[in-house]
N, C-alpha and C positions, 0 to 999 in steps of 0.2 A: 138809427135808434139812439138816441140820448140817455146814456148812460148816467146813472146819479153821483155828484162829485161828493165823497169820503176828507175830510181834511185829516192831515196828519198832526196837526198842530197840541192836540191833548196829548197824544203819545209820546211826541216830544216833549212835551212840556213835563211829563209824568217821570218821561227816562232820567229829564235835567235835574226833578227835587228829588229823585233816589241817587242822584249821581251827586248832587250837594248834599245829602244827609249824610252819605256814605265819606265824603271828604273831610266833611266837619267831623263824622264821629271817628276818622280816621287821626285828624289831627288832633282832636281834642285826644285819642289815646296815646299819641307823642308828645303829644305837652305835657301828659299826666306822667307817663315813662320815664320822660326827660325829668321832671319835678320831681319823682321820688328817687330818680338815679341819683340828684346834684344833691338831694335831702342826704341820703345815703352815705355819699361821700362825704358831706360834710358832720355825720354824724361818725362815719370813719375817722375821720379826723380830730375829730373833739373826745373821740372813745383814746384815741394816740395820745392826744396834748396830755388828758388825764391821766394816762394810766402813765406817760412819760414825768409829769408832778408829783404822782404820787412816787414813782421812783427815784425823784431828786430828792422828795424829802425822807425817805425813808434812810436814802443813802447820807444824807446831811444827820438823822437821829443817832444812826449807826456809828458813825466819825466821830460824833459831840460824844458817845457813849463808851465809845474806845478809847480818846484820847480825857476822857476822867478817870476810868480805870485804871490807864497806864501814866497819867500825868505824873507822880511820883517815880516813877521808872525810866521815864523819860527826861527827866530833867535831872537827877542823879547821873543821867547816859550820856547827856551831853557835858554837864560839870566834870566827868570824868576825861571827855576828851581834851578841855583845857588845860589838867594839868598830864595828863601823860601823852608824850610825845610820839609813842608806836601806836598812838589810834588819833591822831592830829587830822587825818584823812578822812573820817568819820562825819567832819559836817557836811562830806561833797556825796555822801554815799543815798540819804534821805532825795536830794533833788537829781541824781542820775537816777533814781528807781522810780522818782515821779516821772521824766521823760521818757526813761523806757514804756510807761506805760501810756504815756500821752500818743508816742510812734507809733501807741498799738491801737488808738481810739475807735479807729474807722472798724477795724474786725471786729473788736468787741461789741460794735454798733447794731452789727450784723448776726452774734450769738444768737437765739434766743435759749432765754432762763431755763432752766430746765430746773432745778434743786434737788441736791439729792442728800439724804439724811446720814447718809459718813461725813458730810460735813460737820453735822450735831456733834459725831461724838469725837471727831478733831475738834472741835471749838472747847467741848467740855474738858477733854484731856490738858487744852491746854489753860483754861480756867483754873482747873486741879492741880496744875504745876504752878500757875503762879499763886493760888491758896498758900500750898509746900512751902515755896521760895521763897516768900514773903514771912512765913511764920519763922525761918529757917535763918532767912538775911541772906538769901543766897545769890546776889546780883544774876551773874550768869545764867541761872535759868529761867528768873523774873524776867531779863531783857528776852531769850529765845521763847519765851510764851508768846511773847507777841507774833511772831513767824507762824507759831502752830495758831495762833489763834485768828490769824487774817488768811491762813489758808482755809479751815475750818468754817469761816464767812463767807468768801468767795462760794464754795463748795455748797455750801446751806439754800444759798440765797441763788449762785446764777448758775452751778451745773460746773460740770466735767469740762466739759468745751472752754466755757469762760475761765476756766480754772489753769485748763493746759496753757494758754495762752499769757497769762500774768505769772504765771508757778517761776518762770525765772527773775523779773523783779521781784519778786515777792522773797524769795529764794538771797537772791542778790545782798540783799537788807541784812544777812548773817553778817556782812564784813565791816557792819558799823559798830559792832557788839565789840567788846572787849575780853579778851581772854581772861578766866582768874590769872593771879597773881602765882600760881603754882604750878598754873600747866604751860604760862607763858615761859617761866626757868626754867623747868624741865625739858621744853625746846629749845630754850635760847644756849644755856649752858654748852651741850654737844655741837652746836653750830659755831658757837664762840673758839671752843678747840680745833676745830677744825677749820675755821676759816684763818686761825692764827698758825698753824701749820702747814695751808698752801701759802702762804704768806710769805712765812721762815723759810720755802723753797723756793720763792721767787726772789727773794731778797737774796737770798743766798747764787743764784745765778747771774745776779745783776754784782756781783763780788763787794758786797756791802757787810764785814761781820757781824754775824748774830747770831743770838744764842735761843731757845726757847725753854720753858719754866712752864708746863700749862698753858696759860693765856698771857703769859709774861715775857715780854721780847726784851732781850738783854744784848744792847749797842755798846758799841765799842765807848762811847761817850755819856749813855743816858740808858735809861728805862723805861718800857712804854708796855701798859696793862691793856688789853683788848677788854675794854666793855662791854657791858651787855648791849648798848647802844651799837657797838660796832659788828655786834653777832653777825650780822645782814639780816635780819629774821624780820626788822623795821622794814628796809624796803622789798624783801620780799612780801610782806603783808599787802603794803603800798600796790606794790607791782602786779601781784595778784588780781587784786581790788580794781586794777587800769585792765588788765588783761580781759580780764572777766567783761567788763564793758564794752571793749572791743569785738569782742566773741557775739556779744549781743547786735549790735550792731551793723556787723560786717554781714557776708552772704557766703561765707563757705560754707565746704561740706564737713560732715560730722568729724571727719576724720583732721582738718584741716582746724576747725572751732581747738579743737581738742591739743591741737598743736600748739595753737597759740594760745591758748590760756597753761599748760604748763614750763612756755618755754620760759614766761616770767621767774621759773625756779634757777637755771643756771644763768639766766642774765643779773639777777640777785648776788646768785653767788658770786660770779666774775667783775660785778661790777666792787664789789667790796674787796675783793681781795685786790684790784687796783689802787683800791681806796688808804687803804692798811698798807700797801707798798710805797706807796708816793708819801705817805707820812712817816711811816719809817725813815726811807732815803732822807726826805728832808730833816728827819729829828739828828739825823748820823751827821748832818752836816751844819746845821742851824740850831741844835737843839732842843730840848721836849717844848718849848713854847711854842712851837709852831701847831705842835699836837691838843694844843691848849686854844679853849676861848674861839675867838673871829674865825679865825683858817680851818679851826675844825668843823664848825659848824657850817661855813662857808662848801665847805670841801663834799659835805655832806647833800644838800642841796644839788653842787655840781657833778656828782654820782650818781643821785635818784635823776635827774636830767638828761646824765646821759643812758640809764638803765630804760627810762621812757624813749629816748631816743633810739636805742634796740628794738624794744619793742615793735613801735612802729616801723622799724624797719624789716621785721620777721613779718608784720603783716603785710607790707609792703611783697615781698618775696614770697609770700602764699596768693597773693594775689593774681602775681604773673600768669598770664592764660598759658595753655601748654601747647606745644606747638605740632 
């Protein structure tokens, strides 16, 4: 019997255009996928660039706006350090607080804003204090508005987090400020008698006659008044201001940070009271010029030098891993 021959040829042909419909409508949904993914991203990205423009400029309005309101405040701050010589230190203090925060860029990069409204009313208090200050002539707390008022910004504008993170430069910025004129003597005075009386006992163990008067050292040959310049309260301020930066910088622990920012206090004092011994001796034997003019100022310089070079070497000594 002759069977009738069936071709398979339609059914293949049938399975082939469901099996190309199906590829094309498969690819064409990856194309489509892939198109709105790279749409996506690239719409990511330009949501970034914007929202990162409009954050430059808001941050550029906010600077032009702070440095109008304080421009008078600031440029009185800085005239001041030209002529007084215990805040000479002060033009280095604005560009270590810039670097400290430039060290910090990447974290800060990483915050996100959060804002929180105790910022508002540190910003306003400290608006309100420079209102006061200003109606008042009160330097002093016209210069520390600015501290409350850039913490108060921070705070408004990028959160807690951003804030913890800059609060020590920001912080920092105190030690460009100048003391008044009254609480600067009130310090310096007690530090002046006293550092002229470990003096008169170091002098006096080095078998050099002297006598002490207050801040008045009385030689066998001459007379020499401990200034308020030689209080040490100058390079303690200094040394502080070094210290402090160090602290920032460096990787101890709290306890170790804490070390090194007030050993600056007895490196201050010891390094003056060398200072006041070696001009004595020389005055007992050379006379009060040496205590005069070049040598003294010279001498000065060569004390804050070597107080920096304590310093660093106290950091030095905290560094040592422990064994």
């Amino acid at each position: 019997m002759i069977m009738p021959y069936v071709s398979n040829d339609s059914g293949d042909s049938n399975k082939s255009n469901v099996s190309n419909v199906s590829y094309k409508s498969n690819t064409s949904n990856v194309s489509n996928n892939s198109d709105n993914s790279n749409t996506s991203n690239v719409s990511r990205v330009s949501n970034k660039s914007n929202a990162s423009n409009v954050l430059y400029i808001q941050f550029g309005l906010l600077v032009g706006l702070f440095l109008l309101l304080y421009y008078p405040v600031i440029t009185k701050m800085v005239a001041d350090w030209g002529i007084d010589d215990n805040y000479s230190h002060g033009y280095l203090i604005p560009f270590i607080t810039g670097y400290m925060i430039w060290t910090a860029r990447k974290d800060l990069k990483e915050i996100q804003p959060a804002p929180s409204n105790l910022g508002l009313i540190l910003l306003i208090c400290g608006l309100c204090q420079l209102l006061v200050a200003r109606v008042g002539s009160e330097y002093f707390l016209q210069r520390t508005s600015m501290i409350l008022v850039l913490f108060g910004l921070s705070l408004f504008l990028a959160g807690k987090k951003f804030t913890k993170r800059v609060s020590f430069p920001i912080a920092y910025s105190f030690f460009m400020i100048p003391f008044p004129a009254i609480i600067w003597d009130k310090i310096a005075f007690p530090m002046k008698l006293f550092a002229s009386y470990l003096a008169v006992k170091v002098i006096s163990l080095l078998g050099i006659p002297i006598f002490r008067e207050g801040n008045i050292l009385h030689l066998a040959n001459t007379t020499l008044e401990v200034a308020d310049a030689c209080s040490g309260l100058r390079s303690l301020t200094s040394l502080l201001a070094l210290s402090a930066a160090l602290v920032f910088f460096t990787e101890h622990s709290k306890f170790k940070k804490w070390l090194l920012f007030l050993s600056a206090v007895p490196i201050a004092i010891l390094t003056n009271i060398i200072r006041l011994t070696v001009t004595a001796g020389l005055a007992s034997k050379y006379g009060e010029k040496v205590a005069q003019g070049f040598l003294h100022e010279f001498s000065g310089w060569l004390i804050f030098l070597l107080g920096l070079a304590m310093l660093i070497g106290v950091n030095a000594l905290l560094s040592v891993p422990k064994r």
